[in-house]
VEXDREN-2710 file (C-alpha; in Angstrom, 1 decimal):
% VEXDREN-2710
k/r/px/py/pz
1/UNK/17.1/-19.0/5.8
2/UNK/15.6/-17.8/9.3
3/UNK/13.6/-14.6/9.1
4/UNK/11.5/-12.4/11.9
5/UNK/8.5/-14.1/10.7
6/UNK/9.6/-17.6/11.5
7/UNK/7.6/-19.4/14.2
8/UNK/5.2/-16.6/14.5
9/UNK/1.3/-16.8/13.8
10/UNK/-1.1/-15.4/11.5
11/UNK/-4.9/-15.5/10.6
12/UNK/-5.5/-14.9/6.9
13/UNK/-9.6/-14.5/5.9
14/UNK/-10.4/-15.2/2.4
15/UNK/-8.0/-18.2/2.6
16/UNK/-10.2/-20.9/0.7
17/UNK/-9.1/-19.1/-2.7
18/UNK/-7.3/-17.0/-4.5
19/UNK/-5.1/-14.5/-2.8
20/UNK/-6.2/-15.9/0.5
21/UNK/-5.2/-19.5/-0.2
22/UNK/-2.0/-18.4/-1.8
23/UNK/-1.0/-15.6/0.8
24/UNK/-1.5/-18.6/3.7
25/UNK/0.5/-21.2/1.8
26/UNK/3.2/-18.5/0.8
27/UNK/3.5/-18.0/4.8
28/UNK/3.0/-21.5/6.2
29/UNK/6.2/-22.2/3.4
30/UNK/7.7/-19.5/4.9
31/UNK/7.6/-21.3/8.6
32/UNK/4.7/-19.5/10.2
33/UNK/1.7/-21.0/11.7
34/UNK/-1.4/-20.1/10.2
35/UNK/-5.2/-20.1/10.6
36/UNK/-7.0/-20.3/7.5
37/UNK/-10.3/-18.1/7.6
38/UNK/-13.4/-18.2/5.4
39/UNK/-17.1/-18.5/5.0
40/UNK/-16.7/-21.7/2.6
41/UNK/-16.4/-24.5/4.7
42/UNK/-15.3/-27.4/1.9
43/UNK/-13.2/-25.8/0.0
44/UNK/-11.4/-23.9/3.1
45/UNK/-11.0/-27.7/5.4
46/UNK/-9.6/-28.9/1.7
47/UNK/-6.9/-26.3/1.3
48/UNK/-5.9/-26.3/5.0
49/UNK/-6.0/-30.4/4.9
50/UNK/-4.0/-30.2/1.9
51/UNK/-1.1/-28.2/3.6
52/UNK/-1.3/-29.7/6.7
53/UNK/-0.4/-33.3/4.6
54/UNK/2.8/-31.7/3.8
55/UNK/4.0/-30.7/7.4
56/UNK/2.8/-27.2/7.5
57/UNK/1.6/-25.9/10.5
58/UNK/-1.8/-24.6/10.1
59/UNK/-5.4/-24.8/11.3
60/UNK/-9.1/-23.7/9.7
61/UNK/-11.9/-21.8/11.2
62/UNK/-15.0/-21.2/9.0
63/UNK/-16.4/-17.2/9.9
64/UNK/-18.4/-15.0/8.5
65/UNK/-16.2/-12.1/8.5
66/UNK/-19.2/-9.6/8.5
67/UNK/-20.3/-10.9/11.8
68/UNK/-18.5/-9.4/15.1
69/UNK/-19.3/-12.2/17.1
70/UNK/-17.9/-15.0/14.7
71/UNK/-14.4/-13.0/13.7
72/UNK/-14.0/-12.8/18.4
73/UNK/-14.7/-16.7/17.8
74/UNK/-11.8/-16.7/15.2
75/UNK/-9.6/-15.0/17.4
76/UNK/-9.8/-16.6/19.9
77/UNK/-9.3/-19.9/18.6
78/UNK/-5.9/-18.8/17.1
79/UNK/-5.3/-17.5/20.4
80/UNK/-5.7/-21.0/21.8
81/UNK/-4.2/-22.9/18.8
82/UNK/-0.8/-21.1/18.1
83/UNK/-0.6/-18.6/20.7
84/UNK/0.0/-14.8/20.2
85/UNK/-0.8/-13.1/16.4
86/UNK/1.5/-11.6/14.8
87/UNK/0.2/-10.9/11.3
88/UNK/-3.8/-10.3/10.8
89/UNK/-4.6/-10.4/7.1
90/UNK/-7.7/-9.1/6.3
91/UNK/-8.5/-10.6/3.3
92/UNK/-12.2/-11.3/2.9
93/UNK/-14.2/-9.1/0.3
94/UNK/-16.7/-9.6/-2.3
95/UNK/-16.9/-7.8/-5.8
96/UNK/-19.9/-5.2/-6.6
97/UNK/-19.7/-4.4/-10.6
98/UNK/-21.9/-3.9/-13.4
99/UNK/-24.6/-2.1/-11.8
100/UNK/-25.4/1.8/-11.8
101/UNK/-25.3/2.9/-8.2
102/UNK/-29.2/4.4/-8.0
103/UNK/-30.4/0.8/-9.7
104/UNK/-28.5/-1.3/-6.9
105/UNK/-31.1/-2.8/-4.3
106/UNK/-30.3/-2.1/-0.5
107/UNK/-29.6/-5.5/0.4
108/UNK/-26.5/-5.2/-2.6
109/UNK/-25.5/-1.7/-0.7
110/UNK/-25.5/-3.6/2.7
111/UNK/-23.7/-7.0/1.7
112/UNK/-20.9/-5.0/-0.1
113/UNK/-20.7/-2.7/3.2
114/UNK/-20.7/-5.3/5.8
115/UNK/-18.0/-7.8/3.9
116/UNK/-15.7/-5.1/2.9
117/UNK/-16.1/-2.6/5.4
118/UNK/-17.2/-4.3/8.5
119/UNK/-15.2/-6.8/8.3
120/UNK/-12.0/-5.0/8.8
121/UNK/-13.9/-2.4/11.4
122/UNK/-14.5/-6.5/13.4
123/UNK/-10.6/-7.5/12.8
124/UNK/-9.9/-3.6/14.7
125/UNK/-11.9/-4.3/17.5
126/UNK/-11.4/-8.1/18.6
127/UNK/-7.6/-9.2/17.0
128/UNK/-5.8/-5.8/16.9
129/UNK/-5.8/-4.8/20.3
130/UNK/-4.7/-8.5/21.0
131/UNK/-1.6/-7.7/19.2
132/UNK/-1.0/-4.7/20.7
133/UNK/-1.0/-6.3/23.7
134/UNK/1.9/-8.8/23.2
135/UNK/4.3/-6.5/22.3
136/UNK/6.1/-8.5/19.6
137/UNK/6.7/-7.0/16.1
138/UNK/3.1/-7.9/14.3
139/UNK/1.7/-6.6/11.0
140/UNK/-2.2/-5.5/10.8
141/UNK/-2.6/-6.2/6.6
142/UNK/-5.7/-4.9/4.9
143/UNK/-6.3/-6.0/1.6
144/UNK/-8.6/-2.5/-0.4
145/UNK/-7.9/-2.8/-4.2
146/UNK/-6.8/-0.7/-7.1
147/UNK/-10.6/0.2/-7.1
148/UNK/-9.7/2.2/-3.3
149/UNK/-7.4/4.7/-5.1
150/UNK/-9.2/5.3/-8.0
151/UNK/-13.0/5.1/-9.7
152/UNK/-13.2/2.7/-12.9
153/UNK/-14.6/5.0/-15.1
154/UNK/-15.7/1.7/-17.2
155/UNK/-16.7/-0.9/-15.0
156/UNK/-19.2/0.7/-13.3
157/UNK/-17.2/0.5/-9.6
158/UNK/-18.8/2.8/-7.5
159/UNK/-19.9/1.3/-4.5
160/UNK/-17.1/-1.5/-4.4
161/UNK/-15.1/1.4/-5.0
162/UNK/-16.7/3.3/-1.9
163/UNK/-16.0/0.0/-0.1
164/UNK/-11.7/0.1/-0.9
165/UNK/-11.9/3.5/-0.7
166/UNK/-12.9/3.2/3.2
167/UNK/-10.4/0.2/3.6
168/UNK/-7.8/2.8/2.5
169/UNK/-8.7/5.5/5.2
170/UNK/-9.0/3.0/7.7
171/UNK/-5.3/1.4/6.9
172/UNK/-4.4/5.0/6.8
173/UNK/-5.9/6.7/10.2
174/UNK/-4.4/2.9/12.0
175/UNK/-1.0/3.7/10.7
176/UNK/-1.1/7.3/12.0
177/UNK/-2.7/5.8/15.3
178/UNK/-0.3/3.0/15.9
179/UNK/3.0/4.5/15.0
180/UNK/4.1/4.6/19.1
181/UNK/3.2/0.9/19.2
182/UNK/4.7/-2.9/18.0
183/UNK/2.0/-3.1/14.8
184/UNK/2.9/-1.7/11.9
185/UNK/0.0/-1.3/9.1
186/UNK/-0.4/-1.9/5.7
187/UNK/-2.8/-2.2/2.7
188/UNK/-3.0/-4.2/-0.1
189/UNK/-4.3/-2.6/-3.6
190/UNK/-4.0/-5.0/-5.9
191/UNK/-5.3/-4.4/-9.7
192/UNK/-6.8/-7.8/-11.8
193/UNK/-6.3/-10.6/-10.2
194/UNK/-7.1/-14.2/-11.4
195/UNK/-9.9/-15.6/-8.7
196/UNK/-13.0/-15.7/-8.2
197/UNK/-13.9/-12.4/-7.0
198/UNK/-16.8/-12.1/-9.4
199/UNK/-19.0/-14.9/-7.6
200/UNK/-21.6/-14.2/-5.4
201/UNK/-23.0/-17.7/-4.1
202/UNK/-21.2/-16.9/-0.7
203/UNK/-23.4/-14.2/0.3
204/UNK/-24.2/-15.8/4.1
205/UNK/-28.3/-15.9/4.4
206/UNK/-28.4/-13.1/7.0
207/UNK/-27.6/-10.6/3.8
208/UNK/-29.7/-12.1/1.6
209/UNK/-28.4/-15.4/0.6
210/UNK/-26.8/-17.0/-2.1
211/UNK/-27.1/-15.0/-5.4
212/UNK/-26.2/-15.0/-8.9
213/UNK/-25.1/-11.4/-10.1
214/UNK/-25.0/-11.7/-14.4
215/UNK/-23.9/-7.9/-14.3
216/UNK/-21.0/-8.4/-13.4
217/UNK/-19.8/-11.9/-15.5
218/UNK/-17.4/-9.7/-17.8
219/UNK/-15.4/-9.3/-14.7
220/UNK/-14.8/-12.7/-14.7
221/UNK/-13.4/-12.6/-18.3
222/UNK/-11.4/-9.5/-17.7
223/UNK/-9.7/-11.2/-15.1
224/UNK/-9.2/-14.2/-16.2
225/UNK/-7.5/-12.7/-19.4
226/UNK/-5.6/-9.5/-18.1
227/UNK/-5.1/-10.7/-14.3
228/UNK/-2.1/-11.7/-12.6
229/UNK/-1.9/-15.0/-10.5
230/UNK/-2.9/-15.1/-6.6
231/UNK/0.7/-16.6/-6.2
232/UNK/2.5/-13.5/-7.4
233/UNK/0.4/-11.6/-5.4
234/UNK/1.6/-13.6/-2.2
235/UNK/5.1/-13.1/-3.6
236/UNK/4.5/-9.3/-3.8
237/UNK/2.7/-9.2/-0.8
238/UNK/6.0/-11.1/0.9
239/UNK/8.4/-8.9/-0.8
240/UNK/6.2/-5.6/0.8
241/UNK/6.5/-7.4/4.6
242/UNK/10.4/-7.5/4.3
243/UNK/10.8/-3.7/2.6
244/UNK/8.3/-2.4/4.9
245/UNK/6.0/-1.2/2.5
246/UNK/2.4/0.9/3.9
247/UNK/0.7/0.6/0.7
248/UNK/1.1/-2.2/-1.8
249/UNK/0.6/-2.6/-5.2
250/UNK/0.7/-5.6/-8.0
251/UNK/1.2/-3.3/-11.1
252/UNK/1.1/0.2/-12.7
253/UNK/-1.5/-0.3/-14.6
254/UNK/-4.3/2.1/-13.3
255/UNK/-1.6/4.4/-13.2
256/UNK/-3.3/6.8/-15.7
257/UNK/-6.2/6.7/-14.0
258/UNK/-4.8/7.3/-10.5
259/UNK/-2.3/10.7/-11.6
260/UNK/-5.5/12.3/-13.4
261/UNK/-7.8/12.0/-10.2
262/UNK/-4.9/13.8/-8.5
263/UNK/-4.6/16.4/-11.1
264/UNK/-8.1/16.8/-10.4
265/UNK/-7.7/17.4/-6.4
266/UNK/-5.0/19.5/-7.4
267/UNK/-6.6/22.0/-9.9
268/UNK/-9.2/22.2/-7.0
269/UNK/-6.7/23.2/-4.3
270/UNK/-5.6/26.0/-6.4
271/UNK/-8.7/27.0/-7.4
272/UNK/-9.6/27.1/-3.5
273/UNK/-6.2/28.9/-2.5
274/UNK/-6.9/31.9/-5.4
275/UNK/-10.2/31.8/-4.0
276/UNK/-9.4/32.7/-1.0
277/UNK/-7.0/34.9/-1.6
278/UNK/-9.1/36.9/-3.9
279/UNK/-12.0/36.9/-1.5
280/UNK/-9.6/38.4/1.1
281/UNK/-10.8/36.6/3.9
END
């Protein structure tokens, strides 16, 4: 069955593993062409040689996400491979758990920033306006987490937390800003899934280097046990393109967690409006 998507082109980052990898074999199945993006060269020229065996109609850039200069370089070369881009998934992101905020070191605060944050802030500036340029339908999709709508209040999430939080606002504030044009926006929040999101041997030497991050191994368990596969997040995240969905989510879970912090705001806007009223100002 023909769909919009059909013959159009993407660039997914984070696409040696997990969501990534599954989210660009999910639309290269689906008939698009796709650049596969990451930081880990072997494993990313294995899954993109592994697809392209089968007929599928993608291509592989290593980048460094972090780094203006190499995401430009990315888009560029999907420019010149498959022509205009229509879907931009913004994948990439590393984990930050385990550790009390004031114990983190400043190189921790900075690599969390720069992958999560800057990354996405690098897709804005040198493959958005591209897209807004063509004029064809395209979709700008940012990938926060569970962890951007609410705070663990056991897993010690703060500042990759503070991280998805931002990825939220800045999903948010393009939607509002891109509503007269051709690219729709949305973000991805997914809750556990089973990758590798707990590693940390990808940290690129220019933040430090490869690293080992013990703090944080029962995130690996947790996933593993409670987490849902990268391919049913593709599905979902497949399922959200055709509906139209802004914000997307894999389960209900945090759910709990989510209606009390609202609660919270709540109470607090009340509190403010009797406040105010009161102070008769």
């Amino acid at each position: 069955m023909t769909h919009p998507w059909n013959g159009k082109s993407a660039i997914v980052t984070g696409a040696a593993s997990g969501i990534g990898a599954a989210t660009a074999e999910m639309l290269a199945r689906k008939g698009m062409n796709v650049v596969l993006s990451d930081i880990q060269p072997g494993p990313l020229a294995a899954c993109a040689a592994r697809l392209q065996e089968e007929g599928l109609r993608v291509a592989h850039r290593q980048c460094d996400v972090s780094d203006p200069d190499l995401v430009k370089a990315l888009a560029d070369f999907a420019q010149d491979t498959f022509g205009n881009i229509h879907l931009s998934f913004n994948n990439a992101g590393v984990a930050m758990h385990g550790v009390p905020m004031h114990e983190m070191q400043l190189g921790d605060w900075r690599w969390v920033s720069e992958v999560n944050i800057q990354s996405v802030v690098n897709a804005i500036h040198h493959i958005l306006p591209r897209m807004i340029r063509h004029g064809e339908p395209a979709l700008f999709l940012n990938t926060a987490s569970i962890g951007g709508l609410q705070v663990n209040p056991n897993w010690l999430t703060g500042a990759y937390s503070m991280t998805k939080f931002a990825v939220v606002a800045l999903s948010e504030g393009l939607e509002n800003e891109l509503k007269s044009t051709n690219v729709r926006v949305a973000v991805l929040c997914p809750s556990a899934v089973a990758t590798n999101l707990s590693d940390a041997h990808t940290r690129p030497e220019r933040l430090g280097g490869a690293t080992e991050r013990p703090q944080q191994a029962f995130l690996r368990e947790a996933i593993a046990r409670v987490g849902v596969s990268p391919a049913y997040v593709a599905q979902r995240i497949w399922r959200a393109m055709e509906d139209g969905e802004f914000y997307i989510l894999t389960d209900a879970s945090a759910q709990p967690v989510i209606e009390a912090r609202h609660r919270r705001i709540e109470a607090a806007l009340a509190r403010a409006a009797e406040y105010r009223s009161s102070a008769g100002d």
